[in-house]
C-alpha positions as CSV (number, residue, x, y, z in Angstrom):
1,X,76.0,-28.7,-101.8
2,X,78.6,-29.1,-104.7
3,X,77.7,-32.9,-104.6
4,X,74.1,-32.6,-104.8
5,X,73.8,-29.7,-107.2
6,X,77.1,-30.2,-109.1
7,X,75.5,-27.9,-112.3
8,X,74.6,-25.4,-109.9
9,X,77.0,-22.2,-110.4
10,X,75.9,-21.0,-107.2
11,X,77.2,-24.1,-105.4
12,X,80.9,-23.3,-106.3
13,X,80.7,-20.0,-105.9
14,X,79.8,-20.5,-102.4
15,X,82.2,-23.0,-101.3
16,X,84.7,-20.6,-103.2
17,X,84.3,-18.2,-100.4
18,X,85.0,-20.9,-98.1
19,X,87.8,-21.9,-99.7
20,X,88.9,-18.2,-99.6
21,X,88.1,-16.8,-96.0
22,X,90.3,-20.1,-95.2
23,X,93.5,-18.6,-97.3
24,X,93.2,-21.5,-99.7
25,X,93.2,-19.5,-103.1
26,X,94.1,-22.3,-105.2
27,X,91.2,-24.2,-104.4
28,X,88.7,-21.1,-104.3
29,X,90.0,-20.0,-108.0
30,X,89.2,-23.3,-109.0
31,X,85.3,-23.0,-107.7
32,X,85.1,-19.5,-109.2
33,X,86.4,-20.6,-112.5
34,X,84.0,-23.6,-112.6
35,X,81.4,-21.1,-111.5
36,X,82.3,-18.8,-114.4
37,X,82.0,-21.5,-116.6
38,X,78.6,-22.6,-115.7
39,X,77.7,-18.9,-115.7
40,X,79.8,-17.0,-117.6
41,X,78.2,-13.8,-117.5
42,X,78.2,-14.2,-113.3
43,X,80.0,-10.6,-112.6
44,X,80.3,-11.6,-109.3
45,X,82.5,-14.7,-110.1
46,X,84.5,-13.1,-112.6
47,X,85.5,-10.4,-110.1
48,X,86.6,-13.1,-107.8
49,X,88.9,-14.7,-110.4
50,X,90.3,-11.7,-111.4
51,X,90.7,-10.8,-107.7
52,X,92.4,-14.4,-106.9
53,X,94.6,-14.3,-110.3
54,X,96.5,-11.2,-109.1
55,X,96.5,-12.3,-105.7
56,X,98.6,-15.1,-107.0
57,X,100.9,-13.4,-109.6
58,X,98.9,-14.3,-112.5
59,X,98.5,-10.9,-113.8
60,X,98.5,-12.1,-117.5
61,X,95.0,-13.9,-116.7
62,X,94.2,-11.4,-114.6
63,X,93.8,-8.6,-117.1
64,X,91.9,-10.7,-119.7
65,X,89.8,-11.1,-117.2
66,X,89.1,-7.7,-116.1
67,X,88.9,-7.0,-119.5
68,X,85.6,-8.4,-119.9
69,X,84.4,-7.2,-116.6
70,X,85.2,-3.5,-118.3
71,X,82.9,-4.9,-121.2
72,X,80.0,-5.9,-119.0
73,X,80.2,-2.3,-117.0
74,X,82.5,0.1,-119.0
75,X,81.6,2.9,-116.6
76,X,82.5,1.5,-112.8
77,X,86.2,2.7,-112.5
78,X,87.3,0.3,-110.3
79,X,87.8,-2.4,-113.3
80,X,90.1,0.0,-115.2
81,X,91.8,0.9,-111.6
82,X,92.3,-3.1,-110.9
83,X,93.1,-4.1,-114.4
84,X,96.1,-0.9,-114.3
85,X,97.0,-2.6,-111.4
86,X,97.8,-5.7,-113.1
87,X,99.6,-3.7,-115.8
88,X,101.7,-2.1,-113.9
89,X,102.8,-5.4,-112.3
90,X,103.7,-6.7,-116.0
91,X,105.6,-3.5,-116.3
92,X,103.0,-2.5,-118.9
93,X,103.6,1.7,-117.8
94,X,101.6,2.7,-120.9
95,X,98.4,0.5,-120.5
96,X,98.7,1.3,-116.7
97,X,99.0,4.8,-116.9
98,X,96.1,4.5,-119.8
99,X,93.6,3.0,-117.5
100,X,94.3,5.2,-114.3
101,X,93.3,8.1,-116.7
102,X,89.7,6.4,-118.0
103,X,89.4,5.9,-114.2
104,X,90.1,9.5,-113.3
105,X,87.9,10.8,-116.6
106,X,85.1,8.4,-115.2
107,X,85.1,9.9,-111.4
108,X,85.3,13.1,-112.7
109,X,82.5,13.2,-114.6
110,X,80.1,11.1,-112.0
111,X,81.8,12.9,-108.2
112,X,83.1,10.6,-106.0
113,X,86.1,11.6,-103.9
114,X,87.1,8.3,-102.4
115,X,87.0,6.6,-105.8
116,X,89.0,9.8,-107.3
117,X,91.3,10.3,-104.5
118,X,92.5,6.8,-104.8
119,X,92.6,6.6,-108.4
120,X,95.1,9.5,-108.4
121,X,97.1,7.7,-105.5
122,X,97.5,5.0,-107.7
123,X,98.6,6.8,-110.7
124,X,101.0,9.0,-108.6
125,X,102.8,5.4,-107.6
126,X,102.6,4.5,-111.2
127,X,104.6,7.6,-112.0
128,X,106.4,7.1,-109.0
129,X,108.3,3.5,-110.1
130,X,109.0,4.7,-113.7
131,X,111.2,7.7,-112.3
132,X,108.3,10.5,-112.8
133,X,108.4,12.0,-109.7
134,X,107.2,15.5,-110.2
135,X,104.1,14.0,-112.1
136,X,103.8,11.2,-109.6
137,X,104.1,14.2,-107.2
138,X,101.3,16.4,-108.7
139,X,98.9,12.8,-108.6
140,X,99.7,12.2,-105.1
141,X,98.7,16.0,-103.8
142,X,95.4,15.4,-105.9
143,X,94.9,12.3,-104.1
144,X,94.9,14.4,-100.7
145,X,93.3,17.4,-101.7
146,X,89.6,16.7,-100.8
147,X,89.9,13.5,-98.1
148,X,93.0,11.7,-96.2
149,X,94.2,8.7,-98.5
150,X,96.5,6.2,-97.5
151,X,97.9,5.3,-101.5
152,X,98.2,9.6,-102.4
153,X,100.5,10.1,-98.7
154,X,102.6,6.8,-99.4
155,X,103.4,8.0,-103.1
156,X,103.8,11.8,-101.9
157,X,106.6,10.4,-99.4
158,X,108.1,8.4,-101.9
159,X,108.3,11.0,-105.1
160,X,109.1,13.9,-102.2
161,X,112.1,11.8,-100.9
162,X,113.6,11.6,-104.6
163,X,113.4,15.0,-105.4
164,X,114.9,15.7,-102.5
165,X,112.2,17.0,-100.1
166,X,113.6,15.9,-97.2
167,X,111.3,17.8,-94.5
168,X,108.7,17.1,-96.4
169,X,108.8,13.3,-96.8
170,X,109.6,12.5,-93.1
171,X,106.0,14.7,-92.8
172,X,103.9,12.5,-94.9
173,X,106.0,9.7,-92.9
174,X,104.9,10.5,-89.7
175,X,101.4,10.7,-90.7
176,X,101.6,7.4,-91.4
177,X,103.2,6.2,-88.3
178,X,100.3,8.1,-86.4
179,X,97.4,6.8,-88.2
180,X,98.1,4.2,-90.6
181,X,98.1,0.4,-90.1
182,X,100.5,-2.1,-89.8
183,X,101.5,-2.0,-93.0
184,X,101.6,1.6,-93.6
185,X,103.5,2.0,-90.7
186,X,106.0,-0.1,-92.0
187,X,106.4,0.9,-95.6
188,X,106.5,5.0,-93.4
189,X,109.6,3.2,-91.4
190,X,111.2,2.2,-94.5
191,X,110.7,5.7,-95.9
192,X,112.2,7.3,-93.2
193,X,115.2,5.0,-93.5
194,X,115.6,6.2,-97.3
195,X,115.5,9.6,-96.1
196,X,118.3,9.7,-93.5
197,X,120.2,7.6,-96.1
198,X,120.0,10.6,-98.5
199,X,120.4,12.9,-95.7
200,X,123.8,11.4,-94.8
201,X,122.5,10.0,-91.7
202,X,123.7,6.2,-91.7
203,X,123.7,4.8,-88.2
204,X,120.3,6.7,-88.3
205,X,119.2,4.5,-91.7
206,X,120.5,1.1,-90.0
207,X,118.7,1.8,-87.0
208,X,115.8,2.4,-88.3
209,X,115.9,-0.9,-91.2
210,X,117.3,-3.4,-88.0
211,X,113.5,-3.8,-86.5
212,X,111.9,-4.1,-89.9
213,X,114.8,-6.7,-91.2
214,X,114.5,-8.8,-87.6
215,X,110.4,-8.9,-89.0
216,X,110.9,-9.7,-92.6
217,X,114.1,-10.7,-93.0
218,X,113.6,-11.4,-96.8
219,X,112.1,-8.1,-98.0
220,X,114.4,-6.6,-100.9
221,X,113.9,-3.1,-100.8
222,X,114.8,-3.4,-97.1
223,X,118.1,-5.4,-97.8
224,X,119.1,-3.0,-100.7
225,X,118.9,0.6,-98.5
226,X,120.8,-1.6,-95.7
227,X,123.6,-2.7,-98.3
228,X,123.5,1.2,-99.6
229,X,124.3,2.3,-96.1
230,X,126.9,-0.4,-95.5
231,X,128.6,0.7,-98.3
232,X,128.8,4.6,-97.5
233,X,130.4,3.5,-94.2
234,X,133.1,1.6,-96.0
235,X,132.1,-1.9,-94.9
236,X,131.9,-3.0,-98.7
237,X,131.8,-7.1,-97.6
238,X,128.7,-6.8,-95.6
239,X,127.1,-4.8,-98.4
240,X,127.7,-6.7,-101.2
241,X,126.3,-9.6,-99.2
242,X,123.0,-7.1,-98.6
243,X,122.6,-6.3,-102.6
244,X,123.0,-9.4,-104.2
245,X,120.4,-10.9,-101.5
246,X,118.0,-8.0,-102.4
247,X,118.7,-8.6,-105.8
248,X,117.3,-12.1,-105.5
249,X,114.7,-11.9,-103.8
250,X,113.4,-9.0,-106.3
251,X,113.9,-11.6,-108.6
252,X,111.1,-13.3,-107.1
253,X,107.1,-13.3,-108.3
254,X,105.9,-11.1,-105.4
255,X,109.2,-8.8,-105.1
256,X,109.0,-7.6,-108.8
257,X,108.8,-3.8,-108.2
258,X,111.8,-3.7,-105.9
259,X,114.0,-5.0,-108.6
260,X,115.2,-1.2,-110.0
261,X,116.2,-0.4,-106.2
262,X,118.0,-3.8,-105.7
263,X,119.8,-3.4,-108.6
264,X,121.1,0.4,-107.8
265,X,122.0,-0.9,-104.8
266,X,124.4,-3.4,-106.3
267,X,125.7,-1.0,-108.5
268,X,126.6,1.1,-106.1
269,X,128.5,-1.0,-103.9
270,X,130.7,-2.2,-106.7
271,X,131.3,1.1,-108.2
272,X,132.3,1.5,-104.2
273,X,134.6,-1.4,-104.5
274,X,136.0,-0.3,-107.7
275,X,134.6,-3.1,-109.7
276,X,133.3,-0.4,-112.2
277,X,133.3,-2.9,-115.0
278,X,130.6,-5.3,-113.0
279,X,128.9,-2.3,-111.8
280,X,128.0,-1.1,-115.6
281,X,126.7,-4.8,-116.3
282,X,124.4,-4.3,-113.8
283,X,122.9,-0.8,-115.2
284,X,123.0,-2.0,-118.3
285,X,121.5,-5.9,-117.6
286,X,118.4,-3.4,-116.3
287,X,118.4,-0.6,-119.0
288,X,118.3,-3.2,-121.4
289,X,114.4,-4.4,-120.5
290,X,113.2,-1.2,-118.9
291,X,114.6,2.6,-118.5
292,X,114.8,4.5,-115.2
293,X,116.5,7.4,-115.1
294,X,118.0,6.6,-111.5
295,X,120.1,3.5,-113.1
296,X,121.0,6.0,-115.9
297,X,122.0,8.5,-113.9
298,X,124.2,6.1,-111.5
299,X,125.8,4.0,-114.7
300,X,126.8,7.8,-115.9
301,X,128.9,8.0,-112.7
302,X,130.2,5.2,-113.0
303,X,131.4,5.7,-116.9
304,X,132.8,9.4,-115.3
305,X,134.9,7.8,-112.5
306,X,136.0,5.1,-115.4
307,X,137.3,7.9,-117.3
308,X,138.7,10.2,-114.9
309,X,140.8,6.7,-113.5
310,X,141.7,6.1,-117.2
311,X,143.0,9.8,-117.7
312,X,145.0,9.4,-114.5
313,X,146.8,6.2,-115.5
314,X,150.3,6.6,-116.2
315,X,151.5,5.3,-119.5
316,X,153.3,1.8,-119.1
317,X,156.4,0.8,-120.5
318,X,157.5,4.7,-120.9
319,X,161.2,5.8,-121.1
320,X,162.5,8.8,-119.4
321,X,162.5,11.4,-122.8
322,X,166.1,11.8,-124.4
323,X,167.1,9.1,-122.6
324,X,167.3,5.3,-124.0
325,X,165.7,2.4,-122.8
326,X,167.7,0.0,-120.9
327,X,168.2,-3.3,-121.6
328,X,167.9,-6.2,-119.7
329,X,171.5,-8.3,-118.3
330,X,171.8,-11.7,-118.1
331,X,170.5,-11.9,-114.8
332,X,167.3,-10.4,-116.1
333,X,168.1,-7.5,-114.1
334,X,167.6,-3.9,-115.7
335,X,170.6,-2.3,-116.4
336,X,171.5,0.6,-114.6
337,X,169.8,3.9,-116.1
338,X,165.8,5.7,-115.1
339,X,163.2,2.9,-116.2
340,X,159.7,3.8,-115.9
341,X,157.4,1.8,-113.5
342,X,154.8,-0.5,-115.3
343,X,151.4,-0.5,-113.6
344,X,149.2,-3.3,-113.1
345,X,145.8,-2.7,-114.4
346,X,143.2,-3.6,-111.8
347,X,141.0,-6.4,-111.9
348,X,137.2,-7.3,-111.0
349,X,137.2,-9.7,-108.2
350,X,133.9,-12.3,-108.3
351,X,130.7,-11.6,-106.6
352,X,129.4,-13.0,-104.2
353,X,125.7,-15.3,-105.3
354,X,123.1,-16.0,-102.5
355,X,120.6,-18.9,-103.2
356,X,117.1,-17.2,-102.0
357,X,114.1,-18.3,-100.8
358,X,110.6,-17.5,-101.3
359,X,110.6,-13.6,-100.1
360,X,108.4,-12.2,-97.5
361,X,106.8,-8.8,-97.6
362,X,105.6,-6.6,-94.8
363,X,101.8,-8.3,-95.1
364,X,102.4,-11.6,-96.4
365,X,102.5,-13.0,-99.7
366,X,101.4,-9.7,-101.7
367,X,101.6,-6.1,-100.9
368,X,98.9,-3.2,-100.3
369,X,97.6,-0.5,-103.2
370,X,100.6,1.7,-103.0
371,X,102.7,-0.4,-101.5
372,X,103.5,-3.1,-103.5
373,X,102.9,-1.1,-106.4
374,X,99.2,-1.5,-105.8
375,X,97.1,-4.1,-105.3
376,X,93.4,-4.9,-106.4
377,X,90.7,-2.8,-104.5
């Protein structure tokens, strides 16, 4: 068709969704994008690029591209939900949160509960990965107030779990596990993991991590609550292995969100080991780009423990009082008198570096609205 109408916008745009429904994104962007240019106000084919962009990490593109889907139909609240989506990817909270609003304002005013219910799922996880959990909370019980959404329950059990509602979380959890799919019951296994974790229940964390680490060996969050449970049972090797492995693969494209609980995890463990010096150059290699008031509130700890091991330290090279210091013999023996004990200040052993591959996440290459952040409706 392409061949014998190759002016013919229509002709891409079909073998686009070819191209697609047989996983091959480059080559369906490609037909879009040539579609687009043959027609470029098609709304169809811009949808699909957009679509396809953030499918493939490109969110810069992406949002230039929902942009002037927002221009040709400022009122359908799904652009601003997608192109939030994209924000929040580029760590862009303010634009994000800005466009969940407009979508909110838009539902509002024109009822429709599915549309609204996810919009304030999404916002709630938007609030949820900058560390605003009551306001994430608050989004997420909107979400559920009028029908059962998947995004609102995830982001409830994640922003309930950090303020500390245990009962509460392992709830939402369960809801999941009952009715959800695959990867909603996954992401409500990892949740429950992070619960018993803060609970003190590690054996109980490890168990339940083991079956979703044998599936997806490579996903960081995973590896990061496995290191932080390694650690609070004293075996320190395996989980510094675990947090500079999650730290890695959060390092990758499709991992980004996972990188502020990969790197509290690393933290952790060498503030566990005593390594409190590399455990602040961690905080602070993350607080420099982005806050989170978990980081802060760990790299605090760690500059209390600093200062309480600092206090403690006994003086070196101290001589009993009254008395005078002795001096050395030939021998370069002390002479025979009290001599105070010289300490040797402890040193920061090397970490551990893992060479990663491509990570995978529970459903492949890119993650679900609300769970990998969110994804494009």
């Amino acid at each position: 068709l392409v061949r014998q109408h190759p002016d013919s916008a229509r002709a891409y745009f079909k073998r686009g969704v070819l191209y697609e429904r047989a996983n091959q994104n480059e080559l369906a962007l490609k037909d879009f994008q040539k579609a687009v240019a043959l027609g470029p106000e098609d709304e169809g084919a811009l949808l699909k690029v957009a679509t396809l962009l953030a499918a493939l990490n490109k969110e810069e593109e992406a949002v230039k591209v929902y942009s002037k889907l927002i221009k040709i139909r400022p009122t359908f609240s799904t652009y601003f939900i997608n192109r939030g989506n994209a924000y929040l990817q580029l760590d862009k909270i303010k634009e994000s949160d800005a466009d969940y609003t407009e979508a909110i304002r838009i539902d509002t005013e024109k009822p429709n509960d599915e549309a609204l219910s996810i919009t304030y799922g999404n916002r709630a996880m938007e609030r949820y990965y900058r560390g605003d959990y009551e306001s994430g909370l608050q989004d997420a019980n909107k979400s559920l107030q009028k029908i059962e959404c998947r995004y609102g329950r995830l982001a409830r059990a994640r922003c309930q779990n950090k303020l500390g509602h245990f009962e509460q979380a392992l709830a939402d959890c369960n809801v999941l596990l009952n009715s959800g799919a695959g990867a909603d019951k996954n992401f409500a296994h990892y949740l429950r993991a992070e619960v018993f974790l803060n609970q003190g229940e590690h054996q109980r964390c490890l168990d339940e991590v083991a079956d979703l680490l044998s599936d997806y060996p490579n996903w960081s969050e995973v590896l990061a609550l496995r290191a932080r449970a390694y650690a609070a049972t004293g075996r320190l090797h395996k989980a510094l292995e675990d947090a500079n492995q999650a730290l890695a693969f959060a390092n990758e494209e499709n991992q980004k969100e996972a990188k502020p609980e990969a790197t509290y995890a690393l933290a952790e463990v060498l503030m566990a080991k005593n390594e409190l010096t590399k455990a602040l150059r961690v905080c602070d290699r993350f607080l420099k780009q982005k806050s989170n008031k978990d980081i802060q509130a760990l790299r605090d700890k760690i500059i209390q423990k600093q200062t309480a091991e600092q206090s403690a330290q006994p003086s070196q090279d101290k001589s009993i009082a009254g008395q005078p210091r002795p001096d050395k013999n030939i021998a370069g023996q002390a002479s025979q008198g009290p001599q105070a004990k010289e300490i040797a200040p402890k040193t920061d052993t090397p970490s551990a570096t893992v060479n990663s591959n491509k990570p995978g996440t529970p459903n492949g290459s890119t993650r679900t609205q609300g769970d990998r952040k969110n994804q494009n409706q």
